[in-house]
N, C-alpha and C positions, 0 to 999 in steps of 0.2 A: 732314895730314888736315884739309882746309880747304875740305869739299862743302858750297856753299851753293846756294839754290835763287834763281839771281838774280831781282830784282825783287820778293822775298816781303816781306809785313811782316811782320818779325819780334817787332811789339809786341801780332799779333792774334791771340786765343785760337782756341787748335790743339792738339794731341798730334802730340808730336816722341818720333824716337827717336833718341838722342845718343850718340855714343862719342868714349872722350877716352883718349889715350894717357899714359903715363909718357913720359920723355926717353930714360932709357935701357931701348928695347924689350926688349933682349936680357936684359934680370934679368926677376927672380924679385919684386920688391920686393911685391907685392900679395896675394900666396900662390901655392902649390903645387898644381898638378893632380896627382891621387891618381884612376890609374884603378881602379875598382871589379869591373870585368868586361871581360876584353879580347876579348868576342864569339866567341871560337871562330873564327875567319875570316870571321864574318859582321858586317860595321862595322855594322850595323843595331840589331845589341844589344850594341854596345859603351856601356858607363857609367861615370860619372865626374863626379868633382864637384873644386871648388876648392878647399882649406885657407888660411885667411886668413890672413895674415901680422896682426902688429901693424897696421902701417901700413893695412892694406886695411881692418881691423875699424876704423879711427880714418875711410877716407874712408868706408864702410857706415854710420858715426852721423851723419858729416857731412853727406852727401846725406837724411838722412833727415829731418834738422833745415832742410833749406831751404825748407819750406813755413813754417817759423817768422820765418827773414826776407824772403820773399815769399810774403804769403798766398794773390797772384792765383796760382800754381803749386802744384801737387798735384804729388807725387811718388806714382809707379805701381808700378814696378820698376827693381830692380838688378842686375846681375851682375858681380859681380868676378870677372876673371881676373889671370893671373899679369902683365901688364904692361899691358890698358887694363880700359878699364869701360865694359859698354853700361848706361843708362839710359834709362826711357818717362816722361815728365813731359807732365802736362797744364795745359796756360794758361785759364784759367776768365776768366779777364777781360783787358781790354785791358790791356797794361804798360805803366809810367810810363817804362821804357825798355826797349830791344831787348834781345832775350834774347842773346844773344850779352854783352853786359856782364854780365849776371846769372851765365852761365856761367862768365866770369873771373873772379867775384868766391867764385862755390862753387871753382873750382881755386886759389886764393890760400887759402881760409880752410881746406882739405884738406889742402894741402903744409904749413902749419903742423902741421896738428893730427896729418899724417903722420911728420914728417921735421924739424919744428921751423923748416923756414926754405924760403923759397919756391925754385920752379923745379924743383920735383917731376914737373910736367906736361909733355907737350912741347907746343908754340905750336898753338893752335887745338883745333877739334872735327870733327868728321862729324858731319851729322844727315839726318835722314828725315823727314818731314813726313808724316805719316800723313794723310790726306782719304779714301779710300774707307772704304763698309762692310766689316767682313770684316778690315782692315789691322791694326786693333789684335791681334788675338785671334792672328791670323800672327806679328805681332812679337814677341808677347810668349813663342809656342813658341819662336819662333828666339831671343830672348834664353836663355828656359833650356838649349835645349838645343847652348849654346856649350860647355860644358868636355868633353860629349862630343864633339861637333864636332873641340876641340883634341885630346880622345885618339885620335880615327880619324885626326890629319894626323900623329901620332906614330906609332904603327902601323903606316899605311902611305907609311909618308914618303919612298916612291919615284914616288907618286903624286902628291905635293906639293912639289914641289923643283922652282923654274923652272932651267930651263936655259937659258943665256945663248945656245951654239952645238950646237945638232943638226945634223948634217952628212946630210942625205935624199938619196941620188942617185936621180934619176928617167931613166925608158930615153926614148926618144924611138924613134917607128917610123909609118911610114904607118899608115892608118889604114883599112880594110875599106869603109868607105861613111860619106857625110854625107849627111844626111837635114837639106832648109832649111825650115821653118816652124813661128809657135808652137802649131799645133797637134798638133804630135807630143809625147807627154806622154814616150818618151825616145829619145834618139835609135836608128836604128837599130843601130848597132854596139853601144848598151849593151844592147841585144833580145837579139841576135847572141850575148853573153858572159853573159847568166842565163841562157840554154836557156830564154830565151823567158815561164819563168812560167806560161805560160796551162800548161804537163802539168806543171808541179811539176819543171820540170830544174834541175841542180845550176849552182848559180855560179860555182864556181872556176875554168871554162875558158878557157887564152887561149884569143884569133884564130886559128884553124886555119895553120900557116903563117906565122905573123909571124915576123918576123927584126928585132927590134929593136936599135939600136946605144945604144951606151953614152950616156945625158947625163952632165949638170952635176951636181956635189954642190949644193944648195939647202942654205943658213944658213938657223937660224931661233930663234927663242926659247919654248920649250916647257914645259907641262906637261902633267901626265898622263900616260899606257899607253903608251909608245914602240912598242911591240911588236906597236901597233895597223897602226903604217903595214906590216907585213910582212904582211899579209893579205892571200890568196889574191884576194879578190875586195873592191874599193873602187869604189864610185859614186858619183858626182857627184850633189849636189842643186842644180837650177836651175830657178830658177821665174820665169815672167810675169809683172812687174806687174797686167798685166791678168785674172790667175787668180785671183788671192785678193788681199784687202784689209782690214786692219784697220781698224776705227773709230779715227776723232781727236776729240778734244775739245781744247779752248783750255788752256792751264798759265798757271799764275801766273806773274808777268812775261813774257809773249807766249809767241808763239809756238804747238807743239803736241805732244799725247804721244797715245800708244795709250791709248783705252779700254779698260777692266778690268773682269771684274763682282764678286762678291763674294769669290769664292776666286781672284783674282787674274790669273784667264785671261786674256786680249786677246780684247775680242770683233767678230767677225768680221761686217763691213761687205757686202762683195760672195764672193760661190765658184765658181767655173765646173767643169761637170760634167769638164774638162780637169783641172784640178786635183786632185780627188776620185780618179782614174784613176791620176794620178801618186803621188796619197800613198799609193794603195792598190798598187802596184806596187814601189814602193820599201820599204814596209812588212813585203813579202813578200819583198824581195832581204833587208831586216834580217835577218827570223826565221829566213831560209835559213842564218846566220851573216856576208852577206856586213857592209863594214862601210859607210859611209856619211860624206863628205864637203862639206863646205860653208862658204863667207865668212859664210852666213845675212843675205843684204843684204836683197832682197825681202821683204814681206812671209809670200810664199808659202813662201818658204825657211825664216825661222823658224818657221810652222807644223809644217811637213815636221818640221824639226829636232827642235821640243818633241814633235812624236808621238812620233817614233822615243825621245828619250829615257824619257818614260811607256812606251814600249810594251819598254824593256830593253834596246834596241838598242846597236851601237857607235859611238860619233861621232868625227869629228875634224871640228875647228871650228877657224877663220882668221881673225885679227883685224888692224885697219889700226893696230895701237900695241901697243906692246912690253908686258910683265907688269912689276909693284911687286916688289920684293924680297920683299914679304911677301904678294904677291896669292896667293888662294885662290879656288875657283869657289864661286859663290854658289846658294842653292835649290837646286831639284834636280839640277843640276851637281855640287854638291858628293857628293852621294849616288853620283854615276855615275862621277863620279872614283874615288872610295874602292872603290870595284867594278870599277875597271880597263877600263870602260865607255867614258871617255871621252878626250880628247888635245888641248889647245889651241894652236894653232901662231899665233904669230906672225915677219912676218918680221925676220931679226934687225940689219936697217939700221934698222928704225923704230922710233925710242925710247917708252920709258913717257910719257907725260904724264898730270897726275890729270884726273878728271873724264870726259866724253864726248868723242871726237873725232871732227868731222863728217866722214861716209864721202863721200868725192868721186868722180867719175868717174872718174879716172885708177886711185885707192886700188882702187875697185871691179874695172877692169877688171885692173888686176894680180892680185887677189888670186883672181878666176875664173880666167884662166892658171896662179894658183900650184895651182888643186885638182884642172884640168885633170891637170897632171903629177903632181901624187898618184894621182890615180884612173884612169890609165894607159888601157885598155880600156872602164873606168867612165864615162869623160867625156863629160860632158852638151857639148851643142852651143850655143854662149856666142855674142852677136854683139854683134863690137867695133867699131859703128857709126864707120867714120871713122877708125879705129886700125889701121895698118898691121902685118903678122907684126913687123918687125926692131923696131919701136915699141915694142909691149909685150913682145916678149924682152930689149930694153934694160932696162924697166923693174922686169922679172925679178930679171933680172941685178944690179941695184945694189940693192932689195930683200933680196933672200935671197944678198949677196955675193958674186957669181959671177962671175969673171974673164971667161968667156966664152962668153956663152949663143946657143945656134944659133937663129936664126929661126924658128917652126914653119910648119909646109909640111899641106899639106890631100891625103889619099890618096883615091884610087878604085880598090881591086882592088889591084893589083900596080902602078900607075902614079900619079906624082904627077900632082895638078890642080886647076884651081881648081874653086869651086864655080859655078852659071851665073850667078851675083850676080856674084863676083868677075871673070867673064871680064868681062861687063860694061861693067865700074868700071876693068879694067886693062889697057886697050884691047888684049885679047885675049892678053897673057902670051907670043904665039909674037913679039909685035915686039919682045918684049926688054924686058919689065916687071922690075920690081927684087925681085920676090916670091923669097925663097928657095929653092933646089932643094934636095930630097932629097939625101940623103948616098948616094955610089957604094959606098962600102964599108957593110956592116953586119957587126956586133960581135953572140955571143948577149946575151942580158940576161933578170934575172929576170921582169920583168914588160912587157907592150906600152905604147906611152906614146899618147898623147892625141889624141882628136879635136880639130883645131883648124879655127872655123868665124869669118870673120869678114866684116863687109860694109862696101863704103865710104860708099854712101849710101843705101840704100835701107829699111833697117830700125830699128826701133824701139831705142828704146835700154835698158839695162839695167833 
């Protein structure tokens, strides 16, 4: 646990929120979670509090005493749990040195007064830099309301267990129609399989006709509602850069982040009436039961995503780095998880690393491919400027560990083909282009597999 915010001073008065772990996570040393009300099935009023152990009540006097030897710090709040402790400490004046020694010097003088003898803590902290309005008054909910937090991932601790290997098989089958521009808010075949929306038709129907053949098991590393992926009807969320855009503002030591306003929201820069269309359409496949898929790379994407999750919906969500042994969804994540709401996949070649990890092109266009073939019929129309089919089914492939991933192939009707981009680009596919053919045999299979749309030069990029 070693999140720092590079380039910050750490000697200038700020409110921080801090957490610091014991060495050996898996005790009890700190106290006991005692839950009070197990909700009746609903984790919303589930309650629960900690019992301190000796050692927790000795580091509670401890923290509370450290405004005594530094009086620039104000301590705010505590919360002991069974194996770390968040705390809000305010720096009221410049430090004579960086808080991070200050901190070593409270975990030295707590394993004493814990345990008698140092090494109580494990190396380092987490912390948060609180700078918006609004941020403190948030932190300080989400600190108390930890030990219920820990009784909902007991509870339902099917919903909180990453899984190293989920084995997904996805079908692969031509594809009804591809619809090429960003102004189509979805593609035509995902029209085609909600009955449309505009009379209220039902989702669940394949493609009239499809004959899909069997793919690849797809590895991946999960938590959440597995039971999500077995859903009659799964959509693809794909959105234009140029449809929605958050605001940026500068961060401490360079660079830039999403603007926030007081309750936390990301606020929103540019909208196009394309977008608005799409969120309202896919809002309406949610409520219909269908479920909802996405990398969330775009800007547009994670709006999409945050509605659907305020509006109840079901998500699966795809990330370019593996989950912590101890990782749990944060904010209202964690609410949608515990409600079976939500499913977070990652693939299972791409290891955990702490911290953020910059989404690259390649990252990006794989993990579009990987929600393509979740979302089977659902699939949004992707363009993988300059990225050839065999390309990224290779990249598939070694992602989600797959001995042998077929190329995808672009349908029209009953007949494989390119799209008019691609004839193009592929000096017309009949003189013997390398583009993958359809499979002669087809195999039934549960569900229809994916629009796959891609271009080699002429289109915008992700």
């Amino acid at each position: 646990m070693l999140q720092r915010c590079q380039g910050w001073d750490y000697k200038a008065p700020c409110i921080y929120s801090i957490t610091i772990a014991i060495a050996e996570r898996r005790s009890m040393a700190l106290g006991r979670l005692v839950i009070d009300n197990d909700g009746g099935g609903d984790p919303a009023k589930v309650a629960a509090h900690v019992e301190q152990t000796a050692a927790g009540r000795a580091v509670d006097a401890e923290w509370r005493r450290m405004g005594d030897f530094t009086p620039a710090i104000r301590p705010l709040a505590i919360q002991i749990m069974p194996d770390h402790i968040h705390i809000i400490l305010r720096v009221t004046e410049r430090l004579a040195r960086p808080l991070g020694q200050i901190i070593a010097g409270f975990k030295t003088g707590s394993s004493k007064a814990a345990t008698g003898k140092p090494g109580f803590w494990s190396e380092g902290f987490q912390d948060t830099i609180l700078f918006r309005e609004g941020q403190l008054e948030k932190m300080f909910r989400y600190v108390r309301d930890n030990p219920r937090r820990l009784a909902v991932k007991r509870l339902y601790r099917k919903f909180f267990t990453v899984r190293r290997d989920l084995a997904v098989e996805v079908a692969l089958t031509p594809a009804p129609v591809v619809a090429v521009g960003d102004e189509v808010a979805l593609t035509r075949n995902q029209q085609n399989n909600s009955g449309g929306f505009a009379g209220g038709g039902s989702v669940a129907s394949a493609a009239a006709g499809a004959c899909p053949r069997r793919g690849p098991l797809l590895h991946f590393q999960a938590i959440g509602n597995e039971a999500l992926l077995k859903a009659p009807a799964i959509f693809q969320i794909q959105c234009s850069r140029s449809h929605l855009a958050y605001r940026r503002v500068a961060k401490p030591g360079g660079g830039f982040k999403i603007a926030r306003d007081g309750s936390g929201l990301p606020i929103i820069e540019t909208e196009t009436c394309e977008f608005r269309e799409k969120l309202a359409v896919l809002l309406a496949m949610a409520a219909k039961g269908a479920v909802l898929v996405s990398p969330c790379i775009s800007d547009g994407e994670r709006e999409i995503a945050r509605s659907a999750m305020d509006a109840g919906a079901k998500l699966i969500t795809l990330s370019n780095k593996g989950f912590s042994k101890l990782f749990k969804p944060g904010g209202k994540a964690f609410e949608s998880a515990s409600e079976g709401r939500l499913l977070m996949l990652a693939p299972a070649a791409w290891p955990y690393q702490p911290g953020e990890k910059r989404m690259t092109r390649l990252d990006a266009c794989t993990l579009n491919r990987i929600a393509q073939l979740i979302a089977g019929d659902g699939a949004a129309e992707v363009n993988y400027r300059g990225m050839k089919p065999v390309d990224i089914a290779g990249r598939v492939a070694a992602a989600c560990k797959v001995g042998l991933m077929p190329a995808p192939v672009v349908a029209v009707g009953d007949e494989v083909a390119l799209t008019r981009n691609q004839q193009n680009n592929s000096g017309g596919f009949a003189g013997g282009g390398s583009v993958a053919s359809a499979a002669a045999e087809a195999a039934p299979c549960s569900r229809a597999g994916a629009v796959f749309c891609y271009n080699v030069g002429n289109g915008k990029d992700l």
